[in-house]
N, C-alpha and C positions, 0 to 999 in steps of 0.2 A: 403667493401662497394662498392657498386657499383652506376653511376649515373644517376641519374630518368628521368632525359628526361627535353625536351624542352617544353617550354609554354609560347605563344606570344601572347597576345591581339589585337585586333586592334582597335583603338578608332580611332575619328576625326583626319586625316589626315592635317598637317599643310606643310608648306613645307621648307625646310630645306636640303641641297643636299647632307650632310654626313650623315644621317641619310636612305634616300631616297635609295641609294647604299649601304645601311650598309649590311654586311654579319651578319645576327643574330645568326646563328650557332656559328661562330666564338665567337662573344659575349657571348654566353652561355655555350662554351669549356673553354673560359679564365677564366671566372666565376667558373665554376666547376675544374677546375686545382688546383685553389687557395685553394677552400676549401677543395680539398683530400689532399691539401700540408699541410694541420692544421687537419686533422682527426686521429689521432693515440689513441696510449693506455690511453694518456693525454689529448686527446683532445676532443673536443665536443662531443656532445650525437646526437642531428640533425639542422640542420642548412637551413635554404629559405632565397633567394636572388632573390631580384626581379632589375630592372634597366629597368627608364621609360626613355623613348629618347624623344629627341622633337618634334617629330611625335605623337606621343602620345601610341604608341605602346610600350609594356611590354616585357621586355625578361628574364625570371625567370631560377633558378635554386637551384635543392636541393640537400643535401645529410644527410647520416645518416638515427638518427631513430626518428619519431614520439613516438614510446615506444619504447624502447630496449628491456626490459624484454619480451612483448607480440608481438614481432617480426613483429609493424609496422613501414614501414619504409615511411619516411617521403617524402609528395609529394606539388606541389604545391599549392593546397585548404588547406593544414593545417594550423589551427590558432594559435595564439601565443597572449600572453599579450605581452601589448607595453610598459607599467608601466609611467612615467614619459613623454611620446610622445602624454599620451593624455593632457596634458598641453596644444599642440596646438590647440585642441579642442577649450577648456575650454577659453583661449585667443580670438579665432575667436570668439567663442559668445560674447564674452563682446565687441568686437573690433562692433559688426553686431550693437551690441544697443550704440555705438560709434556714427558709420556712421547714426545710424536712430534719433541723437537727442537724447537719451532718458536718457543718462549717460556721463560725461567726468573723463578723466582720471587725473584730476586733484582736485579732489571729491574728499573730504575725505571719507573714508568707511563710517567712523561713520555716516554721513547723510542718510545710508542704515539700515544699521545694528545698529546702536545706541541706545541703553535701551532693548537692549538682555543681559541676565544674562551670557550669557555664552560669548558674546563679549566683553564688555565695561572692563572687570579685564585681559584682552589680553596686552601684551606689546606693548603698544605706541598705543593702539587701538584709542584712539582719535585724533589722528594728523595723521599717515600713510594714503598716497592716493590711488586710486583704481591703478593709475601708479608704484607706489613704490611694491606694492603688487606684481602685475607681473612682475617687475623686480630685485625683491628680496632684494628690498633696505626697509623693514620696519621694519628693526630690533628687529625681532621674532625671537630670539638666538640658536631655537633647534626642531627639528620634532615632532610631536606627536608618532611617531613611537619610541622615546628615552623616552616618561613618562612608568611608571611601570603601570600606571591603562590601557595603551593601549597596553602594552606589555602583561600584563594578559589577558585582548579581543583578543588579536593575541592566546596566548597557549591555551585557552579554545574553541576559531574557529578550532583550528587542533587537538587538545587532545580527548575534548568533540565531536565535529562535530555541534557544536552551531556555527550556522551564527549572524551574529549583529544583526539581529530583533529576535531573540531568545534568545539573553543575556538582553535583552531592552535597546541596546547601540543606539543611532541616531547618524546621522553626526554631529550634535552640540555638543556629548559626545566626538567627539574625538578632540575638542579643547579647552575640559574644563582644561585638565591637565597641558595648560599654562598658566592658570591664575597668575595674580599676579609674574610671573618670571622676573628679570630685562634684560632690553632690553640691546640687545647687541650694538646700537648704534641709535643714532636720526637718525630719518626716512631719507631718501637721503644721507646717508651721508658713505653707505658703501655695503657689498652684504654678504647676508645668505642663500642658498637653503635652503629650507623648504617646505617642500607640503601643509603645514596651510598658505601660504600666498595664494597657488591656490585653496582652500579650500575656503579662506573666497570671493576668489573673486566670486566661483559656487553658493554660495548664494548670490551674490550679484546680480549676472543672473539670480537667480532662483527670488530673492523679484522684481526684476524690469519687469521683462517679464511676470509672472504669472505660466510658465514652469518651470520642472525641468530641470538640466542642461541636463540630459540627451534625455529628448525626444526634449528638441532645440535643439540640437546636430544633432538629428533625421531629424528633420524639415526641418531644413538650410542647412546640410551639407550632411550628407551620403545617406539620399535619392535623393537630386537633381543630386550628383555625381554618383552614380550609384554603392558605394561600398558597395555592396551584402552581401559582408562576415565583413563586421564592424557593431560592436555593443558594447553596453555597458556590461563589462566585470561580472559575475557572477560565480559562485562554477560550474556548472554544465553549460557544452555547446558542443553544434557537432562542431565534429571536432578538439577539442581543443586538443592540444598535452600533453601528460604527462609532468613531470617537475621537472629540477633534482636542486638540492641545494648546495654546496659546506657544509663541517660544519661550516665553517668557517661566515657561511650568518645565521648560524641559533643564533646565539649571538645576532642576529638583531631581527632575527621572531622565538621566542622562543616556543616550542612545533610543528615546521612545521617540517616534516620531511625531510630525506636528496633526497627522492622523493617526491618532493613537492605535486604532482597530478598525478593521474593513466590518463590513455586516456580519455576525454572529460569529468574527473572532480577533481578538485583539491580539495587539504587534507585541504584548510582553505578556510574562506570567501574574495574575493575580495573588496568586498563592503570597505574594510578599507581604501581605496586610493580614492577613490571617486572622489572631484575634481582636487586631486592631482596627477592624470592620470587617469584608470578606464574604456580602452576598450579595446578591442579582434582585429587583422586584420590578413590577413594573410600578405604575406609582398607586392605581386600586389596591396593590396589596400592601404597599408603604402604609399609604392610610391608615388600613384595618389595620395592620401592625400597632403603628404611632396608637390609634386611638386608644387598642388594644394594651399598650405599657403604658402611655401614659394616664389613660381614666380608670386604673386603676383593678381592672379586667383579667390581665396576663397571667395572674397568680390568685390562689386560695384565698391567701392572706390580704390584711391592709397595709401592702408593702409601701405606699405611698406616704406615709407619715412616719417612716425609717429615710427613702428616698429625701424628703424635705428636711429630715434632720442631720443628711447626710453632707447639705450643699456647704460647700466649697465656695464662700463670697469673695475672695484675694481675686478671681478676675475682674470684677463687676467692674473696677477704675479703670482698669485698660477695654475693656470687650463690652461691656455695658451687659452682661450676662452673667451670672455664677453656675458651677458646673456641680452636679452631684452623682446620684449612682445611675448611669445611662443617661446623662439629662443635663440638658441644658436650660436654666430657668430666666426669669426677666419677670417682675413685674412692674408694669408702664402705664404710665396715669393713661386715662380717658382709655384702655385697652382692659386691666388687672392682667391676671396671669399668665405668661405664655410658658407651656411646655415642650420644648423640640430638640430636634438634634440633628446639626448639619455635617454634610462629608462628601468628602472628594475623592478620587481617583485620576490619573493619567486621562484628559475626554470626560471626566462625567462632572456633574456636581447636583447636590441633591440638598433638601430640606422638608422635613415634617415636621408639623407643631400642633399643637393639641391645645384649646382656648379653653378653661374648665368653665368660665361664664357661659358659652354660647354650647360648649359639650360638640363644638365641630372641631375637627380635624383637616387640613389642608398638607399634602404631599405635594412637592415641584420638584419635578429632574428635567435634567439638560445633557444633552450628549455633546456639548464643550464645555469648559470651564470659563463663565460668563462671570466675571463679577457684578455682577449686577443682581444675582440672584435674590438676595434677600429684597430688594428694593423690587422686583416684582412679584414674589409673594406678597410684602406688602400690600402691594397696588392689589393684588387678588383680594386679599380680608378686605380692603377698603370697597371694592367691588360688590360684594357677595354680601355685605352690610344690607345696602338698598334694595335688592335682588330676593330675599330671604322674608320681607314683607309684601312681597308681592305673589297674590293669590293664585293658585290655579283656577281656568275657567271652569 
């Protein structure tokens, strides 16, 4: 493999003087070092890396393949699912009808949703708050992606080539299969990921604003920002990378194949993630995204010190992270703070994270599901450390 080249944005200049002097070459060699150091027989399929400085400037870098088979190799317009990243999305809106009055997060759902048939037989659907929901404390015990009636909608989306509105599946069908299941714990009182807790919240955005989640997404955020290449993720899209599976993932999405997606169309419907992530970026506009919620940017207010008073520590002994509103937090000696949030799809897996010390931002997608991921972003920050005091001529 060989590597694609440099690609720098330049947005709104702020001023910052390691930044200002940065050698961005450098930056996008130490970047690509890393990743030819993890490309082998075992390793990834293609990989984009973007890294937003506080300047606001973008210094990307890819390698690999966009399709391996059809001998595209991956550059930095190619798009990727983000899986689980659109959470942060999905958070910002609810946080926007926060800031405007129009909701608190200390609301029961049920005040929204309440005497819907497919609500009210939800575990603990009567008492969980619109806070517990995005922080994962409403002890809803298990995904919708683990019931057999969504797992058959998964192998019939890939088997068949039926999308959900082709099966007569709706988003409300994909949280019927929790009914009535007992709750794995009173509301506040512990942490479950689940994508039915960011699920019930995209309705709760969608009954209170009049939009769906996704065109307020549109509204508020990706057109005022300028991110060109984000959108709300579907079967069929330019640009979109192929997408490769482990077997080992298909025990999850039963009937997807071990290539998930040819170039710019995948073997199953996206639609199944919906609030639970549910859009396309390439990893430049990951970045500004990430940078964007998590430094605090995304919104009017200083939703940031609602976010930290938000977190959720119950995971921190199992996951070494705690979870709050769109956000997954860590603070780690010899590092301080990290703010990010990782996610997967059928072929992709992705990570952004936001250093409030350094005020950079680093984005990694993969068009397989590498575990390895976090372990080379690592390698990246540990990269761009030494890279970052080094001048331009």
């Amino acid at each position: 493999m060989i590597k694609q080249g440099l690609s720098i944005l330049a947005f709104a200049m702020a001023t910052w003087p390691v930044a200002e002097a940065q050698d961005v070459d450098a930056l996008e060699t130490a970047m690509t070092e890393v990743l030819e150091s993890h490309l082998g027989p075992r390793g990834f399929v293609g990989a984009t890396v973007a890294l937003r400085l506080p300047d606001g400037r973008v210094v990307t870098s890819v390698l690999g393949h966009a399709d391996r088979e059809a001998g595209i190799e991956m550059r930095p317009d190619h798009r990727l699912l983000g899986g689980s990243i659109g959470k942060t999305f999905v958070a910002a809106a609810l946080m926007t009808l926060v800031e405007e009055g129009r909701v608190s997060l200390d609301d029961r759902a049920a005040e929204y949703l309440g005497g819907e048939d497919w609500f009210d037989p939800l575990p603990n659907a009567a008492t969980f708050t619109i806070g517990q929901l995005l922080n994962h404390a409403s002890g809803i015990p298990i995904d919708y992606f683990e019931t057999e009636p969504i797992r058959e909608v998964i192998r019939r989306s890939a088997e068949e080539n039926l999308d959900l509105s082709e099966q007569g599946v709706t988003h409300e069908d994909l949280l019927r299969p929790l009914a009535g299941l007992e709750p794995l714990f009173e509301p506040g009182d512990g942490f479950h990921y689940s994508d039915a807790n960011y699920t019930i919240v995209a309705f709760i955005v969608e009954r209170i604003s009049g939009q769906s989640p996704e065109s307020f997404v549109e509204d508020r955020f990706i057109t005022p920002l300028g991110l060109v290449d984000t959108e709300a993720q579907r079967r069929a899209m330019p640009r979109l990378t192929a997408a490769y599976m482990s077997p080992r993932f298909q025990q999850v999405f039963p009937g997807v194949p071990t290539k998930a997606g040819e170039y710019e169309r995948l073997a199953y419907d996206p639609a199944l993630e919906w609030g639970g992530g549910g859009w396309v970026f390439t990893a430049t506009d990951l970045a500004r995204w990430g940078h964007s919620w998590f430094a605090g940017e995304a919104l009017e207010g200083d939703y940031r010190e609602t976010m930290r008073a938000s977190i959720n520590f119950n995971p921190e002994v199992d996951h070494g992270w705690a979870y709050g509103i769109g956000l997954q937090w860590q603070d780690q000696d010899g590092v301080g703070e990290r703010w990010f949030h990782q996610g997967y799809d059928p072929g992709f897996i992705a990570k952004v994270e936001y250093r409030p010390d350094s005020e950079l931002t680093l984005a990694v997608m993969f068009n397989a599901i590498d575990p390895r991921y976090e372990r080379i972003a690592d390698a990246i920050w540990d990269a761009i450390g030494p890279a970052m005091s080094t001048p331009q001529d």
